[in-house]
Predicted model as a PDB file, atoms N, CA, C, CB and O in Angstrom, pLDDT in the B-factor column:
MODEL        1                                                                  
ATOM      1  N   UNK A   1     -18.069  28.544  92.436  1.00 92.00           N  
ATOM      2  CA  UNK A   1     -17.505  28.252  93.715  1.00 92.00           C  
ATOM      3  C   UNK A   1     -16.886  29.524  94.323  1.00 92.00           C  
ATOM      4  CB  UNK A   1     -16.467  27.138  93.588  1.00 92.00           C  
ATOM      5  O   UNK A   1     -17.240  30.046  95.380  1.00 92.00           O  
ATOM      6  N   UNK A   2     -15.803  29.990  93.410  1.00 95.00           N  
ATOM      7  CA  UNK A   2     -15.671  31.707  93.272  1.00 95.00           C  
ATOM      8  C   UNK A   2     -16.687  32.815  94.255  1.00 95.00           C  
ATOM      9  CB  UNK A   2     -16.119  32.078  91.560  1.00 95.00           C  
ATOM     10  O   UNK A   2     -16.440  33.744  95.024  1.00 95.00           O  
ATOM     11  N   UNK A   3     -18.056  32.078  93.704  1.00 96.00           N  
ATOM     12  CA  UNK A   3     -19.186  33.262  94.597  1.00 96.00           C  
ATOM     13  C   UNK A   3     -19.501  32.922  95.700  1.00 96.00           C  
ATOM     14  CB  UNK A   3     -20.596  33.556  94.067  1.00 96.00           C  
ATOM     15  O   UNK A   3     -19.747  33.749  96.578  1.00 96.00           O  
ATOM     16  N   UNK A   4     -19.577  31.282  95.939  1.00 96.00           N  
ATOM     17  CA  UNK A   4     -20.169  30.868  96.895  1.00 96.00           C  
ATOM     18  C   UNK A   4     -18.741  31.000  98.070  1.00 96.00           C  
ATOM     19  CB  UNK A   4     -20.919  29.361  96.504  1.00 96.00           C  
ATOM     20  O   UNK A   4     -19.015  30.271  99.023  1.00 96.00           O  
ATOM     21  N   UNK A   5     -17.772  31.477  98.220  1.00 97.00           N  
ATOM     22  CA  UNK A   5     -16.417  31.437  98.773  1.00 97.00           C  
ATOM     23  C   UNK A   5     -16.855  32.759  98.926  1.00 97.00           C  
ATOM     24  CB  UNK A   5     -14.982  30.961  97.973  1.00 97.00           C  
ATOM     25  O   UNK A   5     -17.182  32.920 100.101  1.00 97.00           O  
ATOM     26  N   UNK A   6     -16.962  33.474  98.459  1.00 97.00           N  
ATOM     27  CA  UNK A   6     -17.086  35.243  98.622  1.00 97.00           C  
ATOM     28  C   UNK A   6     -18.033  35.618  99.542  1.00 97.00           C  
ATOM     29  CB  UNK A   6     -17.557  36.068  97.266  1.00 97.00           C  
ATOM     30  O   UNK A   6     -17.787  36.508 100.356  1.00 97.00           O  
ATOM     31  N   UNK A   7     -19.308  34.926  99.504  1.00 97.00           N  
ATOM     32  CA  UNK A   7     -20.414  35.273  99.945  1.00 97.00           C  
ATOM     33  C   UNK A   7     -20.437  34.795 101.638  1.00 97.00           C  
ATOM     34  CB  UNK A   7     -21.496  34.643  98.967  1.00 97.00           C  
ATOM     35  O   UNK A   7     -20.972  35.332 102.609  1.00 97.00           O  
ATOM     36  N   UNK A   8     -19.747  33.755 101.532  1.00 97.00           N  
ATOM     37  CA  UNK A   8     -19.248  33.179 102.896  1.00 97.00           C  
ATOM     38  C   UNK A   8     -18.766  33.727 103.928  1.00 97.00           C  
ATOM     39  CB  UNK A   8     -18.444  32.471 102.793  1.00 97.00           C  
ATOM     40  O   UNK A   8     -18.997  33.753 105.136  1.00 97.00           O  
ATOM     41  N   UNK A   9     -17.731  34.351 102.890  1.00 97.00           N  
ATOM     42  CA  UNK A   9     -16.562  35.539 103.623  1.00 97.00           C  
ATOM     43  C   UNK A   9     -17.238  36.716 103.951  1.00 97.00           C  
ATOM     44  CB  UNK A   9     -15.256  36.089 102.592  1.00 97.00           C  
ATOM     45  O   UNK A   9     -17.211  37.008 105.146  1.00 97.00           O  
ATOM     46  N   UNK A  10     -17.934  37.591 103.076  1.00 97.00           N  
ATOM     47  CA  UNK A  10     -18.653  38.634 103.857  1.00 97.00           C  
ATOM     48  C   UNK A  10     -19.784  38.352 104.946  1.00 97.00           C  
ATOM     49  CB  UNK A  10     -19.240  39.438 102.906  1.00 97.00           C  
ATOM     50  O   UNK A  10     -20.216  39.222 105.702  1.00 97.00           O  
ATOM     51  N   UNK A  11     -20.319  36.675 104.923  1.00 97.00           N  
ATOM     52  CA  UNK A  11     -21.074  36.410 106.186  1.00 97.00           C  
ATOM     53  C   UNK A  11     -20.025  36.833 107.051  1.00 97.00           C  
ATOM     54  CB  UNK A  11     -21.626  34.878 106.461  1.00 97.00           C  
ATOM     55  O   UNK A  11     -20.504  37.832 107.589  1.00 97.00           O  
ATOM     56  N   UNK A  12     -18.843  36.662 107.517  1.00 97.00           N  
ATOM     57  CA  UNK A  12     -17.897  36.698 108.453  1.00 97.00           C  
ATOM     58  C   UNK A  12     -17.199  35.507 109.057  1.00 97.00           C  
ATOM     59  CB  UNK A  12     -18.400  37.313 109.329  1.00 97.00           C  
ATOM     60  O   UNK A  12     -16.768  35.414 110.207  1.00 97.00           O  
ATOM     61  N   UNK A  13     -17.152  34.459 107.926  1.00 97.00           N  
ATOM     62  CA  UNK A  13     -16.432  33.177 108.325  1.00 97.00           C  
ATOM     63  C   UNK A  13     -15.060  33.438 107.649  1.00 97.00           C  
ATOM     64  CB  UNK A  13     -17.209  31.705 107.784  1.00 97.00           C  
ATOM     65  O   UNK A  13     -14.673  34.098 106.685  1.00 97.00           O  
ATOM     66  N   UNK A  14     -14.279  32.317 108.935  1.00 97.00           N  
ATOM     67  CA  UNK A  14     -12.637  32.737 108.534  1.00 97.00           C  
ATOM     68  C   UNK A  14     -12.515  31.655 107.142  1.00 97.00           C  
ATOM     69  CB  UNK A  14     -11.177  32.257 110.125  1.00 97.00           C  
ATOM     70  O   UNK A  14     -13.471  30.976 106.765  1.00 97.00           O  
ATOM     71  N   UNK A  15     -11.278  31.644 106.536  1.00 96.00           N  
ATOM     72  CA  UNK A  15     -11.104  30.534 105.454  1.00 96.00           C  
ATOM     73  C   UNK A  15     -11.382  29.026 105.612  1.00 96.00           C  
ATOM     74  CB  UNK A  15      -9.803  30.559 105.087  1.00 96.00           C  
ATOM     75  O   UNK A  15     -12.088  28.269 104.945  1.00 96.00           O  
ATOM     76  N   UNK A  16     -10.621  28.824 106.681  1.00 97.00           N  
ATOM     77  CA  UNK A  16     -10.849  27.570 107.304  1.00 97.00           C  
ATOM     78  C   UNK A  16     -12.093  27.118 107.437  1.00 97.00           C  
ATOM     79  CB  UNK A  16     -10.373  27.537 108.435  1.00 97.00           C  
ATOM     80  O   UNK A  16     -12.449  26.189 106.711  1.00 97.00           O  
ATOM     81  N   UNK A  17     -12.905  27.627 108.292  1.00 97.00           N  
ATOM     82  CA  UNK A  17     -14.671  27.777 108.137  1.00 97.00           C  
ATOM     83  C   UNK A  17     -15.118  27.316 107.048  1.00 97.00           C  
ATOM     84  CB  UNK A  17     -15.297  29.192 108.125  1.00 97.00           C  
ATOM     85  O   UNK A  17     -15.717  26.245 106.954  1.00 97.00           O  
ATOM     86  N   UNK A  18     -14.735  28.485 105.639  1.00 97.00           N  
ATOM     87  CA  UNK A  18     -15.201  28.128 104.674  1.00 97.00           C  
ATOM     88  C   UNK A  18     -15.547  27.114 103.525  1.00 97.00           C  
ATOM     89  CB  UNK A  18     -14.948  28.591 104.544  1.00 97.00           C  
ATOM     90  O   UNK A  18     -16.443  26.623 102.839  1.00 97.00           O  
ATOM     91  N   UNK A  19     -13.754  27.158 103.892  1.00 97.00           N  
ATOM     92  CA  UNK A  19     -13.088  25.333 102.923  1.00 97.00           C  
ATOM     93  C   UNK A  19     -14.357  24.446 103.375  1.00 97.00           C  
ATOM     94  CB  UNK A  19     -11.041  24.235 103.823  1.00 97.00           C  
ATOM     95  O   UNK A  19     -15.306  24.047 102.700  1.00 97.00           O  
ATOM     96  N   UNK A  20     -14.003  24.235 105.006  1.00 97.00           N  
ATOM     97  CA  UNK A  20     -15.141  22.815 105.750  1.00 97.00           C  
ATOM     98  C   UNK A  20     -16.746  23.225 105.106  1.00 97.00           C  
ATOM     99  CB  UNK A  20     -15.276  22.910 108.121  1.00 97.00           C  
ATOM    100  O   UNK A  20     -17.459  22.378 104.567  1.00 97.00           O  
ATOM    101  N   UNK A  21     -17.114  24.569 105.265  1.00 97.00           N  
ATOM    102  CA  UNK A  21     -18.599  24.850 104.720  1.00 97.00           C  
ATOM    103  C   UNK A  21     -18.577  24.271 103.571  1.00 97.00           C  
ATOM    104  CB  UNK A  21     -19.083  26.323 104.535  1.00 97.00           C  
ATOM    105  O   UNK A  21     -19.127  23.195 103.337  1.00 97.00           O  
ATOM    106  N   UNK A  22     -17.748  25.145 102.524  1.00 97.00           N  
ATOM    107  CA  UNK A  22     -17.810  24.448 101.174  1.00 97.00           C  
ATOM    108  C   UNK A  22     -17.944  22.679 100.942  1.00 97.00           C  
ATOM    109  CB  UNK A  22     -16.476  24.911 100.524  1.00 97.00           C  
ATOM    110  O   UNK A  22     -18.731  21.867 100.457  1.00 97.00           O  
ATOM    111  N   UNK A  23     -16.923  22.707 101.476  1.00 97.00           N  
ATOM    112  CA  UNK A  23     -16.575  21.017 101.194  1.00 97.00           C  
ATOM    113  C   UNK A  23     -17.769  20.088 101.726  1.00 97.00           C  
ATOM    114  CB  UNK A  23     -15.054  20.471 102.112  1.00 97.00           C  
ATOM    115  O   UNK A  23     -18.078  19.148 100.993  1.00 97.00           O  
ATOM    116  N   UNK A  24     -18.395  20.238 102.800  1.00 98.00           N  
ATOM    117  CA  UNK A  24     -19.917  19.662 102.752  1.00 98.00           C  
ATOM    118  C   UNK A  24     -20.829  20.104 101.813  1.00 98.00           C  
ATOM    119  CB  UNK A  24     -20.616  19.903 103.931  1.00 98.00           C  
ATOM    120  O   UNK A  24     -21.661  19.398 101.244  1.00 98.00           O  
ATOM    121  N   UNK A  25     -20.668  21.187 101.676  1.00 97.00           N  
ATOM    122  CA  UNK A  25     -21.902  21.089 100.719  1.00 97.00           C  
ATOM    123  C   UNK A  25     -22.172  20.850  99.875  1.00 97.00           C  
ATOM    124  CB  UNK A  25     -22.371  21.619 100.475  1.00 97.00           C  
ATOM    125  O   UNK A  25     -23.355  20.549  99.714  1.00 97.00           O  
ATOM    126  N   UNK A  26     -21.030  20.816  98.495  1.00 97.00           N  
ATOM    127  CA  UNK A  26     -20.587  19.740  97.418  1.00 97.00           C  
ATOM    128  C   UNK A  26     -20.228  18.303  97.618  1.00 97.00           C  
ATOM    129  CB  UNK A  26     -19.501  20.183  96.846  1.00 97.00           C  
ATOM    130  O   UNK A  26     -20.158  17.471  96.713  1.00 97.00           O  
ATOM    131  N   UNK A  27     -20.017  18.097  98.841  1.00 98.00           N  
ATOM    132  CA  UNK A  27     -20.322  16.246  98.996  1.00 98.00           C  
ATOM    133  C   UNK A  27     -21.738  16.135  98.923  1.00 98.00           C  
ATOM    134  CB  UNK A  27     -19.818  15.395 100.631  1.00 98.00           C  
ATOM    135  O   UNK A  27     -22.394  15.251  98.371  1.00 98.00           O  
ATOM    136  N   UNK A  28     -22.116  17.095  99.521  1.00 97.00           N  
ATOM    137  CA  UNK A  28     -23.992  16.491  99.889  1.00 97.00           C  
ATOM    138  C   UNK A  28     -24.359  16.703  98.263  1.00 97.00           C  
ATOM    139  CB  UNK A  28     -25.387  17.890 101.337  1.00 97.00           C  
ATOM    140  O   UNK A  28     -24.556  15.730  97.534  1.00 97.00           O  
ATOM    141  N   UNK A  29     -24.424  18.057  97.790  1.00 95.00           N  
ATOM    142  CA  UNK A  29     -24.807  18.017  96.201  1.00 95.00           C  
ATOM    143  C   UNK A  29     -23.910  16.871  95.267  1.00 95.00           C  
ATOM    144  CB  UNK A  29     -24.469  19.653  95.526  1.00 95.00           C  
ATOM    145  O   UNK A  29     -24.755  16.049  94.911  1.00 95.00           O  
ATOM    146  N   UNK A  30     -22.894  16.560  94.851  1.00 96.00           N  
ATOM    147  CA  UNK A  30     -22.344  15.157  94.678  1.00 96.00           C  
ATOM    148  C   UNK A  30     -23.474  14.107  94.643  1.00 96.00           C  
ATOM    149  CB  UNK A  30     -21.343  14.801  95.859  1.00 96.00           C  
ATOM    150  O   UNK A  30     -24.162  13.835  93.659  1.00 96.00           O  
ATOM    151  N   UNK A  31     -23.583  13.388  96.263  1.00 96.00           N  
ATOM    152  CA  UNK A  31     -24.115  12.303  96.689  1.00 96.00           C  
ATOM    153  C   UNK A  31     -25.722  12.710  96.118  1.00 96.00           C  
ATOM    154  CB  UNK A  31     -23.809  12.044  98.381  1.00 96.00           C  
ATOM    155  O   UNK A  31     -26.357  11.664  95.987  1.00 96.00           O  
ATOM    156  N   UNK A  32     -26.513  13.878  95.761  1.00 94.00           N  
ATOM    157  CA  UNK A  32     -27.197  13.970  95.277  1.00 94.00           C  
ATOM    158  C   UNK A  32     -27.394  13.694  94.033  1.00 94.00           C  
ATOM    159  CB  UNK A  32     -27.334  14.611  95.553  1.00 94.00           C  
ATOM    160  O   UNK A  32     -28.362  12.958  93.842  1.00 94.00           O  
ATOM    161  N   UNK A  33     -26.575  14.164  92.725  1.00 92.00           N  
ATOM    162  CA  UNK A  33     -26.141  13.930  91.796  1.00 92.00           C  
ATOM    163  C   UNK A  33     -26.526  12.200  91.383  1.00 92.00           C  
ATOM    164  CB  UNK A  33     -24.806  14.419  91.982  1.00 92.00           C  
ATOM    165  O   UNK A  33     -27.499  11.684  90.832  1.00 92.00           O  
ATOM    166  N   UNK A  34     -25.384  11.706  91.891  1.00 95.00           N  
ATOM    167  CA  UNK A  34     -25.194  10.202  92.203  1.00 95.00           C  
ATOM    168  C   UNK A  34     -26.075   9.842  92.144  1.00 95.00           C  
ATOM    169  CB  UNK A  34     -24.728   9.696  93.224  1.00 95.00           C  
ATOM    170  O   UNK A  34     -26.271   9.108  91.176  1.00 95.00           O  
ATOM    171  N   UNK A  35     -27.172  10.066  93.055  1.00 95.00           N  
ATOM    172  CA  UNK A  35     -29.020   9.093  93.260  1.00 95.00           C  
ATOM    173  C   UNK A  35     -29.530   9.194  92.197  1.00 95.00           C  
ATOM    174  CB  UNK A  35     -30.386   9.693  94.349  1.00 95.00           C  
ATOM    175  O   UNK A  35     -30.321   8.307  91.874  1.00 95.00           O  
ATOM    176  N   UNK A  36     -29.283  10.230  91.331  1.00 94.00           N  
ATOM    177  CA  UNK A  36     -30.791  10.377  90.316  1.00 94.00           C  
ATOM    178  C   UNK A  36     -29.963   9.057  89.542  1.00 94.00           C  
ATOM    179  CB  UNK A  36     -31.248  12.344  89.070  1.00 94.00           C  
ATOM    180  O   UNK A  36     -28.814   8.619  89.613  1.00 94.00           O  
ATOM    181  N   UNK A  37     -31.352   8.633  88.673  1.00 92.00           N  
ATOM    182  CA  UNK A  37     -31.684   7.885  87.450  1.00 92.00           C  
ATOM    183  C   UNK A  37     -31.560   8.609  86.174  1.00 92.00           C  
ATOM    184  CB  UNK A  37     -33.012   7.403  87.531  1.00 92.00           C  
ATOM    185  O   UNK A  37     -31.772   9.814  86.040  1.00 92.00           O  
ATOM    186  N   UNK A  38     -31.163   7.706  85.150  1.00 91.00           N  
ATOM    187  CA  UNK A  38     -31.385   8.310  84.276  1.00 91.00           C  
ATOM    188  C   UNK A  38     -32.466   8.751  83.884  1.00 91.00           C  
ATOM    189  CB  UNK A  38     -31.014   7.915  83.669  1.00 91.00           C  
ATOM    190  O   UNK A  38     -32.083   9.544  83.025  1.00 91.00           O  
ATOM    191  N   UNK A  39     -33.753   8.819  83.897  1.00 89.00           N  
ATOM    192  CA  UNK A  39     -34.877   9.711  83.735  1.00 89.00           C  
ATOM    193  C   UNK A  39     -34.951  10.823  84.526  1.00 89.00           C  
ATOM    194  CB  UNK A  39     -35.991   9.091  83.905  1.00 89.00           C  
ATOM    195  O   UNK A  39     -35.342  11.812  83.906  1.00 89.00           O  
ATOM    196  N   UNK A  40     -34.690  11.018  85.784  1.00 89.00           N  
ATOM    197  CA  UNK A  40     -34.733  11.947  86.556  1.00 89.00           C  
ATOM    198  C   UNK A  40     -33.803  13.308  85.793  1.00 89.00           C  
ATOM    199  CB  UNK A  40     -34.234  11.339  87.945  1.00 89.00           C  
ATOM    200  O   UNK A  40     -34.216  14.446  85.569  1.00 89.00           O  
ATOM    201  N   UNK A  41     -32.340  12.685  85.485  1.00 91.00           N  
ATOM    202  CA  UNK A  41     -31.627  13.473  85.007  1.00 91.00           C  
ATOM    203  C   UNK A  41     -32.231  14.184  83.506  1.00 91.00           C  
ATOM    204  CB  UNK A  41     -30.404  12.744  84.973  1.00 91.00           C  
ATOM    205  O   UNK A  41     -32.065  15.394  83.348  1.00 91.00           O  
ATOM    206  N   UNK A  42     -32.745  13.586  82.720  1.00 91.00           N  
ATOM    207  CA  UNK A  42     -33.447  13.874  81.662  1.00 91.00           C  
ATOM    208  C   UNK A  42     -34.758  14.634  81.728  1.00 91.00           C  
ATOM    209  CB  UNK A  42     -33.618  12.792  81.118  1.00 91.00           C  
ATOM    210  O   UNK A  42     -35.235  15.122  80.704  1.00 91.00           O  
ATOM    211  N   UNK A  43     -35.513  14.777  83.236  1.00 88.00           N  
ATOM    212  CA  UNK A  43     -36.560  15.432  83.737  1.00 88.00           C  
ATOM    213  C   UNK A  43     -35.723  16.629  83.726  1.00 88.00           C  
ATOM    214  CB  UNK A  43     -37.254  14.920  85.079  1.00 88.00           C  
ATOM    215  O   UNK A  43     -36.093  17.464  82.900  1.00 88.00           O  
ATOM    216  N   UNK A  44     -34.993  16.850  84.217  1.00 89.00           N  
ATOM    217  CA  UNK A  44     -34.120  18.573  85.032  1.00 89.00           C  
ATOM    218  C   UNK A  44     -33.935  18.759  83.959  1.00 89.00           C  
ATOM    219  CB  UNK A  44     -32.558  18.817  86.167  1.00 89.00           C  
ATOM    220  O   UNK A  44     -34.593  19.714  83.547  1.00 89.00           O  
ATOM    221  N   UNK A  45     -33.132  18.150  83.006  1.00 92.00           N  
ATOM    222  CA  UNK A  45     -32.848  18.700  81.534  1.00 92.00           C  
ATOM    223  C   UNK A  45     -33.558  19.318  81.002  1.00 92.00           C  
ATOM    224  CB  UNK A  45     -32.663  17.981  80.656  1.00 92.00           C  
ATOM    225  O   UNK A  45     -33.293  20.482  80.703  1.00 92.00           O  
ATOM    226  N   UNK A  46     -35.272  18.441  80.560  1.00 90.00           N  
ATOM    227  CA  UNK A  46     -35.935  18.893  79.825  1.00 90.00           C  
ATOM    228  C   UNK A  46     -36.815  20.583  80.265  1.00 90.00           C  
ATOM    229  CB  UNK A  46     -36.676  17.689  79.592  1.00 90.00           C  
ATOM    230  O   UNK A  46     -37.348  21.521  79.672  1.00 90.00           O  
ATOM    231  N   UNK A  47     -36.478  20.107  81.800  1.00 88.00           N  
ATOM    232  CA  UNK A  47     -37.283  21.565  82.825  1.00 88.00           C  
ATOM    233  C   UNK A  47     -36.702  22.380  82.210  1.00 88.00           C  
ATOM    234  CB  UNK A  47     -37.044  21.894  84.616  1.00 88.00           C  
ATOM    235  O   UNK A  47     -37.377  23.054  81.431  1.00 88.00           O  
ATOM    236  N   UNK A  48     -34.847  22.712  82.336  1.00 90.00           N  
ATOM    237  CA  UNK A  48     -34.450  23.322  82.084  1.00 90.00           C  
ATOM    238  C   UNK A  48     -34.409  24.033  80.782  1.00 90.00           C  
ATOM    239  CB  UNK A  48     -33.889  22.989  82.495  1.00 90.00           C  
ATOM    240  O   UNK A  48     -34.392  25.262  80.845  1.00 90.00           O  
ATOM    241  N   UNK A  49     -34.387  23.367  79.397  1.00 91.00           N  
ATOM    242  CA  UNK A  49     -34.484  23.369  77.991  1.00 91.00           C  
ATOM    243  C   UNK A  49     -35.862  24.363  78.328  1.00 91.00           C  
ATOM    244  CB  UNK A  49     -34.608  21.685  77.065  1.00 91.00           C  
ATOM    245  O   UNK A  49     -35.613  25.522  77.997  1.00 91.00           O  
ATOM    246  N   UNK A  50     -36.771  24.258  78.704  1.00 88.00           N  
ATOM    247  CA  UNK A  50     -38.106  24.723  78.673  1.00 88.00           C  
ATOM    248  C   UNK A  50     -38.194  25.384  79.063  1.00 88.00           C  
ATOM    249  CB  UNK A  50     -38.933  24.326  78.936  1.00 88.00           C  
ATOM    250  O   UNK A  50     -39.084  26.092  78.592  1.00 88.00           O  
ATOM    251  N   UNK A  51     -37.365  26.033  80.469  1.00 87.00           N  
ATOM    252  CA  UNK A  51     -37.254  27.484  80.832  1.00 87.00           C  
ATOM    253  C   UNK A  51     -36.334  28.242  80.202  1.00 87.00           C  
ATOM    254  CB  UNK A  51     -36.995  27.663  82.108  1.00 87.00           C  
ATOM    255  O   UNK A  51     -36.439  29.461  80.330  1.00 87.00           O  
ATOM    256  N   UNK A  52     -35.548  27.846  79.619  1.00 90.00           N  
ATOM    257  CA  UNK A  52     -34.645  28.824  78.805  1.00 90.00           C  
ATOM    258  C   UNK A  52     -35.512  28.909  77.737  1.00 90.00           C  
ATOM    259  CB  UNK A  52     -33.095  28.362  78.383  1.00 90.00           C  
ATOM    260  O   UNK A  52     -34.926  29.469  76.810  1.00 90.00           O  
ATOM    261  N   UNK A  53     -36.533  28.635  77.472  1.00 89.00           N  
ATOM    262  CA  UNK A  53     -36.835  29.280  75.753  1.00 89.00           C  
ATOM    263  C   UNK A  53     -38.227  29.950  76.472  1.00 89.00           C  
ATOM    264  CB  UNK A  53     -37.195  27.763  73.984  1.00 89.00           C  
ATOM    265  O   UNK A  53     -38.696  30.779  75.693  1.00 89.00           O  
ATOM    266  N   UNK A  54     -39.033  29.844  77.729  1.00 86.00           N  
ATOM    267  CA  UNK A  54     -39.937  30.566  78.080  1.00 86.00           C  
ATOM    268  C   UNK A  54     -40.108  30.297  79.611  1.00 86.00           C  
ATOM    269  CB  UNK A  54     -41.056  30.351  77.239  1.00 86.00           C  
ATOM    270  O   UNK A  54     -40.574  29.234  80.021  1.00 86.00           O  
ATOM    271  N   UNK A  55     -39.655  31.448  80.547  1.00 82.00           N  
ATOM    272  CA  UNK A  55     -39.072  31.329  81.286  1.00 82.00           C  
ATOM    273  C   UNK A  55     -40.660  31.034  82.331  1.00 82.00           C  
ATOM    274  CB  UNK A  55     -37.936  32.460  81.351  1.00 82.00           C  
ATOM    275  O   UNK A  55     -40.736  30.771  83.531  1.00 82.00           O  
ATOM    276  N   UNK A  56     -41.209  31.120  81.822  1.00 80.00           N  
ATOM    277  CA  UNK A  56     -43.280  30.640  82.358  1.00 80.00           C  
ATOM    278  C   UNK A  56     -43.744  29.023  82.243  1.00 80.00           C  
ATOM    279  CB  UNK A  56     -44.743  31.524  80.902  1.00 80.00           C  
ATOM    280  O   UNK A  56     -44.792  28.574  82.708  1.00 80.00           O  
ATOM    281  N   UNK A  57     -42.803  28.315  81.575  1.00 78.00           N  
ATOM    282  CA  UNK A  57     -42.791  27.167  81.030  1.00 78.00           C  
ATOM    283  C   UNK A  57     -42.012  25.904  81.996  1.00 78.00           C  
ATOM    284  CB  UNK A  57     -42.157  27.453  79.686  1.00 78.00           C  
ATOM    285  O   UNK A  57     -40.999  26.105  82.666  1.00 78.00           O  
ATOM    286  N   UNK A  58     -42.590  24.849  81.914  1.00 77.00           N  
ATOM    287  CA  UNK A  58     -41.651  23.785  82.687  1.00 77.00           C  
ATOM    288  C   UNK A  58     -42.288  22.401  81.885  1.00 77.00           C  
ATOM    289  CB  UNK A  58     -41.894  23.778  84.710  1.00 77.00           C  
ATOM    290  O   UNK A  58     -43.314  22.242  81.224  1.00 77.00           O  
ATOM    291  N   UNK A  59     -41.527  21.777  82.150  1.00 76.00           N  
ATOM    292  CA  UNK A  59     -41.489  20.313  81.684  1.00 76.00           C  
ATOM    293  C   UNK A  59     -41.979  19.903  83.207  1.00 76.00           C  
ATOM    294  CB  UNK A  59     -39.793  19.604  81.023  1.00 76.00           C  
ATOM    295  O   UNK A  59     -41.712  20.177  84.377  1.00 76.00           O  
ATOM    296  N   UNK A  60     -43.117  18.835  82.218  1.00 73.00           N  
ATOM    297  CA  UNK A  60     -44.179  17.678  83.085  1.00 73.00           C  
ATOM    298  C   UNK A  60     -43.725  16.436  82.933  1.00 73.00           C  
ATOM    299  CB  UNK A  60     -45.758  17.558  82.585  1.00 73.00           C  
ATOM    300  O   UNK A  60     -44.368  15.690  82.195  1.00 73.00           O  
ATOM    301  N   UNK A  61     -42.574  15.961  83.566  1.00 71.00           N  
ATOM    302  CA  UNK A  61     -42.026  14.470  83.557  1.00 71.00           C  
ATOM    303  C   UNK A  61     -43.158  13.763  84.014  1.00 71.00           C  
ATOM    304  CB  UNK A  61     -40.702  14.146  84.514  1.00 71.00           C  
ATOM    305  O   UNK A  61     -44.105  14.259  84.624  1.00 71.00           O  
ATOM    306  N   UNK A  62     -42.989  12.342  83.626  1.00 67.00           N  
ATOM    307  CA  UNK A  62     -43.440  11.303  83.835  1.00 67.00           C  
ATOM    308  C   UNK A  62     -44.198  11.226  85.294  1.00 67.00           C  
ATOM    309  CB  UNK A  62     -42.413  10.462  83.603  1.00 67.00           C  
ATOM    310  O   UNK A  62     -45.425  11.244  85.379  1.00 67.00           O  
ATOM    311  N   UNK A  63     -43.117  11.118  86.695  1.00 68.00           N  
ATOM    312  CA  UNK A  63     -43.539  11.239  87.524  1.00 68.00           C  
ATOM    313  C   UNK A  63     -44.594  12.455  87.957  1.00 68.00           C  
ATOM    314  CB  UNK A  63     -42.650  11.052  87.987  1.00 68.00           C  
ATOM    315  O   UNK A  63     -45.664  12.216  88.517  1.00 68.00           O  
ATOM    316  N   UNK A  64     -44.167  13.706  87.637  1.00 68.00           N  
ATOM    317  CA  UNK A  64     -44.917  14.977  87.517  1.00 68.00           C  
ATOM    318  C   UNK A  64     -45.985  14.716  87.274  1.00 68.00           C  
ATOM    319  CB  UNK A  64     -44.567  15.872  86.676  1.00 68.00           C  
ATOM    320  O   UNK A  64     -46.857  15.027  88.085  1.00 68.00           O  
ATOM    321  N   UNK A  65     -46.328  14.034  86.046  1.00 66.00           N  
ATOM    322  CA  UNK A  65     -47.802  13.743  85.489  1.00 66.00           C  
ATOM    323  C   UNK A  65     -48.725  12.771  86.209  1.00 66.00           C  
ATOM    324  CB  UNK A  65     -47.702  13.184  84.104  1.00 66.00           C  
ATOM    325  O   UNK A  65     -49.926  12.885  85.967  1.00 66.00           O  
ATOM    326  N   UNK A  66     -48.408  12.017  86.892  1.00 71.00           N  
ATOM    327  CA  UNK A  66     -48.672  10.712  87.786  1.00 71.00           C  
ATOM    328  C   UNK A  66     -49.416  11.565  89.006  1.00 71.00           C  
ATOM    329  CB  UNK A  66     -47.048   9.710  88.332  1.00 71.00           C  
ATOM    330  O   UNK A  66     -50.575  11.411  89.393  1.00 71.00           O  
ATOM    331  N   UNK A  67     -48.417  12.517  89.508  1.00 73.00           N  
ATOM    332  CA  UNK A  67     -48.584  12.831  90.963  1.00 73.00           C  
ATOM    333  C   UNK A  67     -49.672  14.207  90.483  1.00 73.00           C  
ATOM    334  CB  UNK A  67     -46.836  13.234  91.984  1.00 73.00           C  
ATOM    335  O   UNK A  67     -50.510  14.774  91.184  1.00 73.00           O  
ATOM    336  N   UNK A  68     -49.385  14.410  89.377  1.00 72.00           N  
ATOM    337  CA  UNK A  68     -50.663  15.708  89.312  1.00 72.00           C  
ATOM    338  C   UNK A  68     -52.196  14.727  88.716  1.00 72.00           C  
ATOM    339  CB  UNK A  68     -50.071  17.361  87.707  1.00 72.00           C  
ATOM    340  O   UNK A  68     -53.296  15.250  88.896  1.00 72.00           O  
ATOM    341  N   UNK A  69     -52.136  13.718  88.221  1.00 70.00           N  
ATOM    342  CA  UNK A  69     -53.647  12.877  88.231  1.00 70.00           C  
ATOM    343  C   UNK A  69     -54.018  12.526  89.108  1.00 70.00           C  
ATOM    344  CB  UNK A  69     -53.877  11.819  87.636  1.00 70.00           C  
ATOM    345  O   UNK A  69     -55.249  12.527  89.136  1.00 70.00           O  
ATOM    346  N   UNK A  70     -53.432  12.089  90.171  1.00 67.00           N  
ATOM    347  CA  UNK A  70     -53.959  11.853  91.289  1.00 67.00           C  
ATOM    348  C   UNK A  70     -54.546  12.110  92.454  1.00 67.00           C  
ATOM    349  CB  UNK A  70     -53.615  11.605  91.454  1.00 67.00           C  
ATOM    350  O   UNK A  70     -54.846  11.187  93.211  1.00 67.00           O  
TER     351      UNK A  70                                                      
ENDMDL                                                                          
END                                                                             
């Protein structure tokens, strides 16, 4: 949050600006959060697990696999 406050500030927004910037944009990521399912959340996981050990690599969830047969 630290960076994303910094990075703000050298755009040239005052504090006030920022707080309100910030503060939407972690409601919207939040309310994002919130929607997924538990599989969904276990999709990002597994993406993630799979790029940290080969960063060329991704996990093919369920849905993934569906929408690439088709």
């Amino acid at each position: 949050m630290r960076a994303d406050y910094l990075q703000e500030k050298l755009a040239g927004l005052t504090p006030p600006q920022i707080v309100e910037l910030l503060t939407r944009r972690y409601e919207r990521r939040l309310k994002t959060m919130q929607r997924l399912d538990s599989k969904e959340v276990l999709d990002i996981y597994l993406d993630a697990l799979a790029g940290a050990y080969d960063p060329n690599s991704a996990y093919l969830g369920v849905n993934k696999h569906r929408n690439l047969r088709m």
